[in-house]
PQR file with spaces between the fields and no chain letter, atoms N, CA, C, O and H, PARSE charges and radii, in Angstrom:
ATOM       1  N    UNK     1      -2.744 -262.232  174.464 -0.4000 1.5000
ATOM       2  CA   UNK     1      -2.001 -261.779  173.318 -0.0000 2.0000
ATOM       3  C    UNK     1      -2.202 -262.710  172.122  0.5500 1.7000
ATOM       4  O    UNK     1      -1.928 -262.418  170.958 -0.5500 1.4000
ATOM       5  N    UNK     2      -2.515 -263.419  172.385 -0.4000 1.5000
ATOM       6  CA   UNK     2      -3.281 -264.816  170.925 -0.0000 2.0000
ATOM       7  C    UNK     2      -4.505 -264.103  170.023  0.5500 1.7000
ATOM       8  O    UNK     2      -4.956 -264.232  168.885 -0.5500 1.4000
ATOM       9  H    UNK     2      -2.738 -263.656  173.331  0.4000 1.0000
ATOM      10  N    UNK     3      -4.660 -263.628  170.700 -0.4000 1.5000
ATOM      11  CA   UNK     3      -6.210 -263.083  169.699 -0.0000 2.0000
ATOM      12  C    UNK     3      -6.003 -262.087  169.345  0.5500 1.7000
ATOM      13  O    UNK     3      -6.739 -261.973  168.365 -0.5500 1.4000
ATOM      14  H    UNK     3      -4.293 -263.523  171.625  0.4000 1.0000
ATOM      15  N    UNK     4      -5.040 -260.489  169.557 -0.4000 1.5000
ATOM      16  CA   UNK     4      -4.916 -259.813  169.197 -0.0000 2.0000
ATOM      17  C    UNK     4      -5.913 -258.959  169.663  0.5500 1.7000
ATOM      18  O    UNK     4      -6.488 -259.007  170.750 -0.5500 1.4000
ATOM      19  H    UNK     4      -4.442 -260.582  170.354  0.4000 1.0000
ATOM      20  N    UNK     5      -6.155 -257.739  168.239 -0.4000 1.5000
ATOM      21  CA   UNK     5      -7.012 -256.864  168.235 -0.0000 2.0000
ATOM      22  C    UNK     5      -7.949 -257.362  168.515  0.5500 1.7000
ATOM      23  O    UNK     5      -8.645 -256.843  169.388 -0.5500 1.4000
ATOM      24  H    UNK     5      -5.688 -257.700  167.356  0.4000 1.0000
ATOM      25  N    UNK     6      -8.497 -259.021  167.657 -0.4000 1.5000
ATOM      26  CA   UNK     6     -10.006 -259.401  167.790 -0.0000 2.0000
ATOM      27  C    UNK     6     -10.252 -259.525  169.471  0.5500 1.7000
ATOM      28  O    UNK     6     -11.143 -258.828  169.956 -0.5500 1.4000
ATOM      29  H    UNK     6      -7.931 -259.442  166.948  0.4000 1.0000
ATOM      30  N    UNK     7      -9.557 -260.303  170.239 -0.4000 1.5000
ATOM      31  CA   UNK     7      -9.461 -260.364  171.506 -0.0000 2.0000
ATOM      32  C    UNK     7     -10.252 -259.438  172.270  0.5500 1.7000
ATOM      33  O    UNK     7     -10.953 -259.772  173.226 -0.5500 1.4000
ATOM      34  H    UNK     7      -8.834 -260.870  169.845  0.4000 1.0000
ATOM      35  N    UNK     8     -10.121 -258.221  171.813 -0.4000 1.5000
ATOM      36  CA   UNK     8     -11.013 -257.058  172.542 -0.0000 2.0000
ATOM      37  C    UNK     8     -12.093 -256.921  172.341  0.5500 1.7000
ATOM      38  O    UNK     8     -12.907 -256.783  173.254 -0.5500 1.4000
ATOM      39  H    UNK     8      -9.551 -257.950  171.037  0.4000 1.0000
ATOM      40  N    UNK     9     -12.451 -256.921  170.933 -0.4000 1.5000
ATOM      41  CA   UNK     9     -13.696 -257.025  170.584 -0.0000 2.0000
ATOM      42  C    UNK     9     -14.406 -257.490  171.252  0.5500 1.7000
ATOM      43  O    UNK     9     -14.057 -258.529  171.813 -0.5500 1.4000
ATOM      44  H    UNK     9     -11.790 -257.034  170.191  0.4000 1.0000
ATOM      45  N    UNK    10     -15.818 -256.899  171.517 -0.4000 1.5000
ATOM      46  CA   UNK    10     -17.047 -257.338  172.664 -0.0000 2.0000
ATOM      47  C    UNK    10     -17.983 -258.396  171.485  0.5500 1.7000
ATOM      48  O    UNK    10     -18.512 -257.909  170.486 -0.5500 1.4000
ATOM      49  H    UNK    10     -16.101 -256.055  171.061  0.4000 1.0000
ATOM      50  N    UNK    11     -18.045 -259.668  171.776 -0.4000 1.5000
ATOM      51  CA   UNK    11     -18.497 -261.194  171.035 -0.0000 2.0000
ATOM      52  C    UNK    11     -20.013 -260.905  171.663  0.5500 1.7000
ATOM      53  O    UNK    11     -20.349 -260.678  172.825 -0.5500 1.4000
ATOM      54  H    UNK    11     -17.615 -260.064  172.588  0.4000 1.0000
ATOM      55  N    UNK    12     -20.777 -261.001  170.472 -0.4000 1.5000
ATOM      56  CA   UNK    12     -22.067 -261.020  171.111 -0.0000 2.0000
ATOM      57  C    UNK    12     -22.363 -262.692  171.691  0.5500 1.7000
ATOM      58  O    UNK    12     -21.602 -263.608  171.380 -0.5500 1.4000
ATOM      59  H    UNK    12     -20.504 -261.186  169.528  0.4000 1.0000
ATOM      60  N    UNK    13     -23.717 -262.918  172.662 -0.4000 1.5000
ATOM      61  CA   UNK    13     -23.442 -264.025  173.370 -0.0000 2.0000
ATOM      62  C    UNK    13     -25.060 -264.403  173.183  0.5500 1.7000
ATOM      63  O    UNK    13     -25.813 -263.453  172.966 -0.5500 1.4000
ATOM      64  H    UNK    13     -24.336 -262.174  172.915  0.4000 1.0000
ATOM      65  N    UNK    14     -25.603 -265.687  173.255 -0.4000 1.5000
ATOM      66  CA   UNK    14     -26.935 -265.648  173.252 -0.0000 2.0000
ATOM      67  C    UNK    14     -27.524 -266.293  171.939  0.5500 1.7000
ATOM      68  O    UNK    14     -26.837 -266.875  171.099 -0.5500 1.4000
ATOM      69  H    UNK    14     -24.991 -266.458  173.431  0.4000 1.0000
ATOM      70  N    UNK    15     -28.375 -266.180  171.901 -0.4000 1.5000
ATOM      71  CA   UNK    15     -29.547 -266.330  170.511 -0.0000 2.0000
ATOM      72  C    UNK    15     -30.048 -264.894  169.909  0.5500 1.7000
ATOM      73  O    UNK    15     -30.492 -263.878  170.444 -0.5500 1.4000
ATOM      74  H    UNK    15     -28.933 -265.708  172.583  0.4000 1.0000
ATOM      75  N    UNK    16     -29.752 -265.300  168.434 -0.4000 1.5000
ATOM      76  CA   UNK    16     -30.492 -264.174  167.946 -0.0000 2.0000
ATOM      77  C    UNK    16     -31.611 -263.632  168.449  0.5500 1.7000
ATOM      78  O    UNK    16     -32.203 -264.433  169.173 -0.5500 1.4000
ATOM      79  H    UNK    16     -29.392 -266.125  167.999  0.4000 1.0000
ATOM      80  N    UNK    17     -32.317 -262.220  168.318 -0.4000 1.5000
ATOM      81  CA   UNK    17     -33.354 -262.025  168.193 -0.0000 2.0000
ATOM      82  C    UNK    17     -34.453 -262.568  167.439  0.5500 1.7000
ATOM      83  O    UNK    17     -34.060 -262.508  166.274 -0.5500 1.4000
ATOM      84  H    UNK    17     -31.836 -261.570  167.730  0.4000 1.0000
ATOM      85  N    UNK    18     -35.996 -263.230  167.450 -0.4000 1.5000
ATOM      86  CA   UNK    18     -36.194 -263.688  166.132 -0.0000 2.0000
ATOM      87  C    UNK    18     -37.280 -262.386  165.769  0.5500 1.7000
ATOM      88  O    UNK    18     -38.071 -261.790  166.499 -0.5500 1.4000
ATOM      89  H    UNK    18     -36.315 -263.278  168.396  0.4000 1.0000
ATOM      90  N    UNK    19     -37.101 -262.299  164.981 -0.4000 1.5000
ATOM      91  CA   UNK    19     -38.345 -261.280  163.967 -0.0000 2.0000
ATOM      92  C    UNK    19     -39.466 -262.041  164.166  0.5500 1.7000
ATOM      93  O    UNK    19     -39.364 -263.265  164.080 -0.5500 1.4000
ATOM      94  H    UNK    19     -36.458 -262.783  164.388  0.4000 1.0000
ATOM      95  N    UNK    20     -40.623 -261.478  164.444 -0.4000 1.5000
ATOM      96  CA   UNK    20     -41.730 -261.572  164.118 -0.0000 2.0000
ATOM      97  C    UNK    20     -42.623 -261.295  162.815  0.5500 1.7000
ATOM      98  O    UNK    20     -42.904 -260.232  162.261 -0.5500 1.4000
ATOM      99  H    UNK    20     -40.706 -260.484  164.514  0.4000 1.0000
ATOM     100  N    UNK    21     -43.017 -262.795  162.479 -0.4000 1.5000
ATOM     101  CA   UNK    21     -43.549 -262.610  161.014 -0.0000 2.0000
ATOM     102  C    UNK    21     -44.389 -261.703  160.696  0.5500 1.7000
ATOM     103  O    UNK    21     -45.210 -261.443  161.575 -0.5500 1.4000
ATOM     104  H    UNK    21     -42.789 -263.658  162.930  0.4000 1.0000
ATOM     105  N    UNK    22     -44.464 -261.143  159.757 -0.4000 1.5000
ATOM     106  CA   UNK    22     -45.372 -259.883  159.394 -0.0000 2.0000
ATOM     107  C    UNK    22     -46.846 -260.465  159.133  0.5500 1.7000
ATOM     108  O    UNK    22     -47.143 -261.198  158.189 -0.5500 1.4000
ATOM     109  H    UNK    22     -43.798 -261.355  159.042  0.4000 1.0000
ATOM     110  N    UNK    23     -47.673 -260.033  160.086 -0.4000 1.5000
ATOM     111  CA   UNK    23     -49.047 -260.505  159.959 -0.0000 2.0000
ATOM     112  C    UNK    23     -49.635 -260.175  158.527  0.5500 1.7000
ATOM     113  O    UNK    23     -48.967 -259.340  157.919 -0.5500 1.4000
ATOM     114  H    UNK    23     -47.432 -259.438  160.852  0.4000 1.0000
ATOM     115  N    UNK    24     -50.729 -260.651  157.875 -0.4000 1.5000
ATOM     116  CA   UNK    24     -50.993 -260.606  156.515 -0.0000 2.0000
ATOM     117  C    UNK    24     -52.006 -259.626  156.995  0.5500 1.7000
ATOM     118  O    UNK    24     -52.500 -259.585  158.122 -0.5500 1.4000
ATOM     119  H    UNK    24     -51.272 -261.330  158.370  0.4000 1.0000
ATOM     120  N    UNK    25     -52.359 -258.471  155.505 -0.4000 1.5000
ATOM     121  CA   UNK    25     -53.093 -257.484  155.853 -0.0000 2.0000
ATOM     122  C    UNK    25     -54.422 -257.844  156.394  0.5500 1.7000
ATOM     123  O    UNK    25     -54.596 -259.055  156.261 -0.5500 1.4000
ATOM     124  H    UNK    25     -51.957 -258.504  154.590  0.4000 1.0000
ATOM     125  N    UNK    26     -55.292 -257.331  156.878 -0.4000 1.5000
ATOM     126  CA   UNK    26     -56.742 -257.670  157.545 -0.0000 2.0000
ATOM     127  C    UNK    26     -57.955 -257.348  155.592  0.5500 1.7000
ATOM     128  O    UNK    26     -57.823 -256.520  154.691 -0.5500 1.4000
ATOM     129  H    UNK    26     -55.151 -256.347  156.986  0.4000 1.0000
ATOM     130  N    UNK    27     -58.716 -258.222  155.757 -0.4000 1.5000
ATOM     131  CA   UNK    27     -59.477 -257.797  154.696 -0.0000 2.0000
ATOM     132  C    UNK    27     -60.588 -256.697  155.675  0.5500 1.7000
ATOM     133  O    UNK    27     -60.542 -256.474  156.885 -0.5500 1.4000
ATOM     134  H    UNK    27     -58.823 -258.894  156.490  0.4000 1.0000
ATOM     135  N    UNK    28     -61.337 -256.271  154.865 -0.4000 1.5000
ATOM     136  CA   UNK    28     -62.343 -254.598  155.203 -0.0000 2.0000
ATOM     137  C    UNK    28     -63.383 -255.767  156.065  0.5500 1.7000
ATOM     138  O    UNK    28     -63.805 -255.172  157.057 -0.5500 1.4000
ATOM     139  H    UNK    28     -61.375 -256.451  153.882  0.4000 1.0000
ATOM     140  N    UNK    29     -63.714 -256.630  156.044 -0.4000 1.5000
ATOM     141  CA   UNK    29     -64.946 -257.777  156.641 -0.0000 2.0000
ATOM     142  C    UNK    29     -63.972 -257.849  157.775  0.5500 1.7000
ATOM     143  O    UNK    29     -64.572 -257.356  158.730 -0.5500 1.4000
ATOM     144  H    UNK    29     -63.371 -257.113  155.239  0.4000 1.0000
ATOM     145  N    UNK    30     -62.267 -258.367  158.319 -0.4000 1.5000
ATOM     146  CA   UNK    30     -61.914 -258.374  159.250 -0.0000 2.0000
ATOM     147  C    UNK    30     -61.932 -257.259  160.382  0.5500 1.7000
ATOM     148  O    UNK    30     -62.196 -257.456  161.568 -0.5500 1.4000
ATOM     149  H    UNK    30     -61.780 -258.768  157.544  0.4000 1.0000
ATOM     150  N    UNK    31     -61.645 -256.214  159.868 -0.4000 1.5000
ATOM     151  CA   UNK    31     -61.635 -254.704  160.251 -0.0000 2.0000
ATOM     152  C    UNK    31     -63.084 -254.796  160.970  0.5500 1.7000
ATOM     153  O    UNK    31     -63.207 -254.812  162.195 -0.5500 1.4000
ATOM     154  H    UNK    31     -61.430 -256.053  158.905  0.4000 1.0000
ATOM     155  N    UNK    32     -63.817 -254.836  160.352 -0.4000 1.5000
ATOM     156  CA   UNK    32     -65.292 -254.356  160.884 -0.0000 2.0000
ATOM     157  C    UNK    32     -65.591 -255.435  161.692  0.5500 1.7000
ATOM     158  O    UNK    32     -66.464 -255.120  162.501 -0.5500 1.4000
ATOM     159  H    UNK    32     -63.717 -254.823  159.358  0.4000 1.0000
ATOM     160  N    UNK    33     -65.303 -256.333  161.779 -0.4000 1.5000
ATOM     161  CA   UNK    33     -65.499 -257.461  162.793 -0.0000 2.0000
ATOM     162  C    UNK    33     -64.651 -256.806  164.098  0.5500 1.7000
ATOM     163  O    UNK    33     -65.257 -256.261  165.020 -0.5500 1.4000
ATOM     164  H    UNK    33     -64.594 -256.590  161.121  0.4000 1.0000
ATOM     165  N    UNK    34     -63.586 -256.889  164.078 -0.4000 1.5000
ATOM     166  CA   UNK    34     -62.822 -256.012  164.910 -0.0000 2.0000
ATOM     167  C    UNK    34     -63.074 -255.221  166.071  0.5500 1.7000
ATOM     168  O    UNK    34     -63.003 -255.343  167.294 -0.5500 1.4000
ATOM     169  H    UNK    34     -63.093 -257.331  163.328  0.4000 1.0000
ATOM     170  N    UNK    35     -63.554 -253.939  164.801 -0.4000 1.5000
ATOM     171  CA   UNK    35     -63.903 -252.853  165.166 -0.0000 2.0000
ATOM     172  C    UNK    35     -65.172 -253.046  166.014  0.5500 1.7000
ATOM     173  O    UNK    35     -65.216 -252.792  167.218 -0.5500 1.4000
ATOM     174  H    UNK    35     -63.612 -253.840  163.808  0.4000 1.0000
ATOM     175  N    UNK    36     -66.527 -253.667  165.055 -0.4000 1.5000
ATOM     176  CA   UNK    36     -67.412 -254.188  166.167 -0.0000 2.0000
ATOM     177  C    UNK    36     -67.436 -254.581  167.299  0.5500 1.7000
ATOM     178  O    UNK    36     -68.295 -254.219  168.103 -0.5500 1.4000
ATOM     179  H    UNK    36     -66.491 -253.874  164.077  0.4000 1.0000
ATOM     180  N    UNK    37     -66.225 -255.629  167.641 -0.4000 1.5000
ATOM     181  CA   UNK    37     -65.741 -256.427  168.620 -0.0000 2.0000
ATOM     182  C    UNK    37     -65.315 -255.200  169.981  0.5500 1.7000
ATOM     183  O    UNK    37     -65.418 -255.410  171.189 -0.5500 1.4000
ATOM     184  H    UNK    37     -65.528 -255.923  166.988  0.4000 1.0000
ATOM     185  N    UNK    38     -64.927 -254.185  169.440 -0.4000 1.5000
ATOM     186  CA   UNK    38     -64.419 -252.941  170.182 -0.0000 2.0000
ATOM     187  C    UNK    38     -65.248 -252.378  170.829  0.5500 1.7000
ATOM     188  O    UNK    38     -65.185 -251.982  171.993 -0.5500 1.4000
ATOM     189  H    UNK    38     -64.843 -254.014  168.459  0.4000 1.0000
ATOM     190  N    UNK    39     -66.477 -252.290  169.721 -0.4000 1.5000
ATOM     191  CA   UNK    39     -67.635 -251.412  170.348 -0.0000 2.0000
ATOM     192  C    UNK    39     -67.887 -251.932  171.140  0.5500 1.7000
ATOM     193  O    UNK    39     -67.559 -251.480  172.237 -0.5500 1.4000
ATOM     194  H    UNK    39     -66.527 -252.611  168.776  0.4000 1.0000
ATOM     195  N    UNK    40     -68.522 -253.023  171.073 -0.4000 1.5000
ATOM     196  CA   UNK    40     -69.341 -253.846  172.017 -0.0000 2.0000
ATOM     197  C    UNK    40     -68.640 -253.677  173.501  0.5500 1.7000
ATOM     198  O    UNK    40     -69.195 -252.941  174.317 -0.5500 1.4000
ATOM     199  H    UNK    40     -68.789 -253.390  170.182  0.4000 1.0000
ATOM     200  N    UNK    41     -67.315 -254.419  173.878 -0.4000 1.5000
ATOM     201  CA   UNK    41     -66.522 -254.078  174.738 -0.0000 2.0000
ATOM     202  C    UNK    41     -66.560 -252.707  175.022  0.5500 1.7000
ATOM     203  O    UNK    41     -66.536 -252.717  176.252 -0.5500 1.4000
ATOM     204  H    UNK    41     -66.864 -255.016  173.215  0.4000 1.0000
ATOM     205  N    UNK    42     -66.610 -251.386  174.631 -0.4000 1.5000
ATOM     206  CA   UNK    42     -66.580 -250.544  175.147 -0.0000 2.0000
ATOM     207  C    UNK    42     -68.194 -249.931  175.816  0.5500 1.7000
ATOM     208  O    UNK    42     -68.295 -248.945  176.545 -0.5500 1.4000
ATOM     209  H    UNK    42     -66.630 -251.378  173.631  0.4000 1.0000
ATOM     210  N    UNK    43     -69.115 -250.627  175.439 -0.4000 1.5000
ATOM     211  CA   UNK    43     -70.789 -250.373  175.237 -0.0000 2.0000
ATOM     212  C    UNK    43     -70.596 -250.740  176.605  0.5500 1.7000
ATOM     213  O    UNK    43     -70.499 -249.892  177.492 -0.5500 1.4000
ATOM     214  H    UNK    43     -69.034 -251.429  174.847  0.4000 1.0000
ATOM     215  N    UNK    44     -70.521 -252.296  176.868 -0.4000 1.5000
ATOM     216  CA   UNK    44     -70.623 -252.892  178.335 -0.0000 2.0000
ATOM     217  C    UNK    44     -69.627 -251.982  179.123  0.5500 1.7000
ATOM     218  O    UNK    44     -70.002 -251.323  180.093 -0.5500 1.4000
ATOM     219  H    UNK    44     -70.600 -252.986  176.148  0.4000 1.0000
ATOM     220  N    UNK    45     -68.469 -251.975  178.709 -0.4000 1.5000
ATOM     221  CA   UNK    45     -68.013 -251.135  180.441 -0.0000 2.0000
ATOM     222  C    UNK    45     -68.765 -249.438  180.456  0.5500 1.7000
ATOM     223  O    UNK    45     -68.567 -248.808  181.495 -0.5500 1.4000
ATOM     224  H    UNK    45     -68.164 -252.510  177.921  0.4000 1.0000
ATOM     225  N    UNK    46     -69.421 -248.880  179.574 -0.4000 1.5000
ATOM     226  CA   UNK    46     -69.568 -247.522  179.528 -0.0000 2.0000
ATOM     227  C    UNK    46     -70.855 -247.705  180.253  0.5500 1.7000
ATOM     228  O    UNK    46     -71.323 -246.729  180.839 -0.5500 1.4000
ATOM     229  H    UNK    46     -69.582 -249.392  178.731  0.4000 1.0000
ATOM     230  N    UNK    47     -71.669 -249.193  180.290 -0.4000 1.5000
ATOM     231  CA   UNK    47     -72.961 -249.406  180.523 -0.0000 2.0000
ATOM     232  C    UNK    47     -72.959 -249.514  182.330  0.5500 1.7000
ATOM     233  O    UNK    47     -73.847 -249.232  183.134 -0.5500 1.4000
ATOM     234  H    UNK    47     -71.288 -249.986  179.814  0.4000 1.0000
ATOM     235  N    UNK    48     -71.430 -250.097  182.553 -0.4000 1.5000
ATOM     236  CA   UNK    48     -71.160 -250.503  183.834 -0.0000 2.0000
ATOM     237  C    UNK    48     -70.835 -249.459  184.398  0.5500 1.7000
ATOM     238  O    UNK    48     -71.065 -249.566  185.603 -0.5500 1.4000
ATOM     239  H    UNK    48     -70.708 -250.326  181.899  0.4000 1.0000
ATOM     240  N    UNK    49     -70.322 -248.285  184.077 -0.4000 1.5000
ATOM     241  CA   UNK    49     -69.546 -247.345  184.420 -0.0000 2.0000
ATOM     242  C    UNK    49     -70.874 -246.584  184.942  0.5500 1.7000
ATOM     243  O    UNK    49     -71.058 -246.081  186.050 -0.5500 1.4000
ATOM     244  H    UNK    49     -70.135 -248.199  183.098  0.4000 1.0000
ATOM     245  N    UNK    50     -71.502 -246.627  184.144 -0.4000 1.5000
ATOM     246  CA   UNK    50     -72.635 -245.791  184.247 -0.0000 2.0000
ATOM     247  C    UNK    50     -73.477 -246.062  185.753  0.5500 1.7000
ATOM     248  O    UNK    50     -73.465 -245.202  186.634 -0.5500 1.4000
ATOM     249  H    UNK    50     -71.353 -247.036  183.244  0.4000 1.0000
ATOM     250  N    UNK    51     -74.278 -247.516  185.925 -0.4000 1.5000
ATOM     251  CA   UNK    51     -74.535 -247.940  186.741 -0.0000 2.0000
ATOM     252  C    UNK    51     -74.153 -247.336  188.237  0.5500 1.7000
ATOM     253  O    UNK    51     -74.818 -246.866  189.161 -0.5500 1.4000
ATOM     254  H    UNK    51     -74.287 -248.215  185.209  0.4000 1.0000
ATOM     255  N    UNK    52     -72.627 -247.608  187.987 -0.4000 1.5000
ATOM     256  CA   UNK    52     -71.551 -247.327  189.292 -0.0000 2.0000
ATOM     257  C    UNK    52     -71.845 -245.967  189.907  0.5500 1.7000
ATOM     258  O    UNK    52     -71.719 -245.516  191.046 -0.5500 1.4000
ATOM     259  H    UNK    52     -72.087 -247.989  187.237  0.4000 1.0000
ATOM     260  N    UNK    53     -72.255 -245.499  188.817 -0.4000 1.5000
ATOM     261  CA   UNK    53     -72.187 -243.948  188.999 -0.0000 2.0000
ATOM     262  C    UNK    53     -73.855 -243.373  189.115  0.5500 1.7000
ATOM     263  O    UNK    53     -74.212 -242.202  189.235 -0.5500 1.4000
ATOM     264  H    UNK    53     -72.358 -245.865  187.892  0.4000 1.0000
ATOM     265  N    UNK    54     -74.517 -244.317  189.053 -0.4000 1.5000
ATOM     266  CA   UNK    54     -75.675 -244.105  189.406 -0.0000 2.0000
ATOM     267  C    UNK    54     -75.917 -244.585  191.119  0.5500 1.7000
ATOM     268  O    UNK    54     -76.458 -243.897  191.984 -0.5500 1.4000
ATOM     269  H    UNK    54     -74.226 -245.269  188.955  0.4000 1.0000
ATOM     270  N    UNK    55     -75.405 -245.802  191.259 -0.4000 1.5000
ATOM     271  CA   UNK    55     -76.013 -246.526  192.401 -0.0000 2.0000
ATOM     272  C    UNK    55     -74.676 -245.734  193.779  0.5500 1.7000
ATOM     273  O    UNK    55     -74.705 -246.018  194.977 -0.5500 1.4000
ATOM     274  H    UNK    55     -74.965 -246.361  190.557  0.4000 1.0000
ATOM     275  N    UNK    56     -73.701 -244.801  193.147 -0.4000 1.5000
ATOM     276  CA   UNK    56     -72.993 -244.176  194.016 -0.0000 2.0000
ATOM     277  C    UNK    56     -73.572 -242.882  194.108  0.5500 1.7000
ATOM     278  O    UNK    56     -72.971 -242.122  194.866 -0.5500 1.4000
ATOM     279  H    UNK    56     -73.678 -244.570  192.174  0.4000 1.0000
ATOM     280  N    UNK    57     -74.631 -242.404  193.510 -0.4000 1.5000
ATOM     281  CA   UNK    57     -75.745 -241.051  193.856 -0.0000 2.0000
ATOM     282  C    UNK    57     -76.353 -241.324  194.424  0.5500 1.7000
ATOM     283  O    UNK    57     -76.374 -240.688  195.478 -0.5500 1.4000
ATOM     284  H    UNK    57     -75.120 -243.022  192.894  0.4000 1.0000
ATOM     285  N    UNK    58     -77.160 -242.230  194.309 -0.4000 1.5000
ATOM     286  CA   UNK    58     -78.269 -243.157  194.929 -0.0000 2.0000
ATOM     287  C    UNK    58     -78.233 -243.069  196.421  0.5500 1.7000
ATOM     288  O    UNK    58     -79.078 -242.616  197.193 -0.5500 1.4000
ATOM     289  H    UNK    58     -77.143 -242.747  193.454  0.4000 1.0000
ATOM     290  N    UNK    59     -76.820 -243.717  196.700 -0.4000 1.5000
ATOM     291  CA   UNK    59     -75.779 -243.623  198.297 -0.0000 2.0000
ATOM     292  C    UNK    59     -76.316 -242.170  198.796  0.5500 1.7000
ATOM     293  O    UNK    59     -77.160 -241.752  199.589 -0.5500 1.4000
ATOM     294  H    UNK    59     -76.133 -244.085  196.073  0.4000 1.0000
ATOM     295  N    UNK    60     -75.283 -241.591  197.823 -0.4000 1.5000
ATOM     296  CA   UNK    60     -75.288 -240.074  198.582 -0.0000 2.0000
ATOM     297  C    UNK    60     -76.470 -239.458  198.955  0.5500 1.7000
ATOM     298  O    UNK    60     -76.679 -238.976  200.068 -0.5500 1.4000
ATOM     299  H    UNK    60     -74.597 -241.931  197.179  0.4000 1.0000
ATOM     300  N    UNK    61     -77.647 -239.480  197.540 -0.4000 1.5000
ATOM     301  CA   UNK    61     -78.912 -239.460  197.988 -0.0000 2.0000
ATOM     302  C    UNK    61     -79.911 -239.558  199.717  0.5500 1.7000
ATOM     303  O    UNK    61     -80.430 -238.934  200.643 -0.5500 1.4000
ATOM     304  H    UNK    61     -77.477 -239.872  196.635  0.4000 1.0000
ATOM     305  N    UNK    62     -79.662 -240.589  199.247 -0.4000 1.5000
ATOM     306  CA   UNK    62     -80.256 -241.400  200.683 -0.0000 2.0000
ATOM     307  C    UNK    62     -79.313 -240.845  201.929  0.5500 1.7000
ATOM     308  O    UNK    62     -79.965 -240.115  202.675 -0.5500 1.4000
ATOM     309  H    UNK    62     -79.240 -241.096  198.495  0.4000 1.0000
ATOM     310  N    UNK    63     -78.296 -240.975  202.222 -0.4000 1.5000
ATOM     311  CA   UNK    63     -77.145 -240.289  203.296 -0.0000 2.0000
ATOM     312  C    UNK    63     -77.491 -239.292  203.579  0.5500 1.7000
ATOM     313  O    UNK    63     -77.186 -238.915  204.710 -0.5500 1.4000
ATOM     314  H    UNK    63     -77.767 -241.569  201.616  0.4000 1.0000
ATOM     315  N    UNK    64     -78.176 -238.509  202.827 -0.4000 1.5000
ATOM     316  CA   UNK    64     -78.807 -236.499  203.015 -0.0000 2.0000
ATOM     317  C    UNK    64     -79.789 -237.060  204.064  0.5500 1.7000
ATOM     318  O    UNK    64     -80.566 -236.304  204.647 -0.5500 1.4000
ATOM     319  H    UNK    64     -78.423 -238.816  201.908  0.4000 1.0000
């Protein structure tokens, strides 16, 4: 009965959340670096993928 109304009130507990600083925009040279960076990574696994899927015919092949 000391605290009253406030008493009920639900007290948040903890540390703020912190915001994450807003990254600065990318210049058009970052982007394409990037983006390059993407390709490439996607070149090799599409290159690997491929393979997999060759040397798993290959299998079946031979198994006939």
């Amino acid at each position: 009965m000391e605290n009253g109304i406030e008493g009920l009130e639900s007290k948040k507990k903890g540390r703020r959340a912190r915001t994450p600083k807003p990254k600065p925009p990318k210049t058009r040279l970052e982007e394409l670096e990037e983006e390059n960076l993407n390709l490439r990574i996607e070149n090799e696994y599409l290159k690997k993928l491929n393979a997999l899927v060759a040397e798993r015919e290959k299998r079946e092949r031979e198994s006939k």
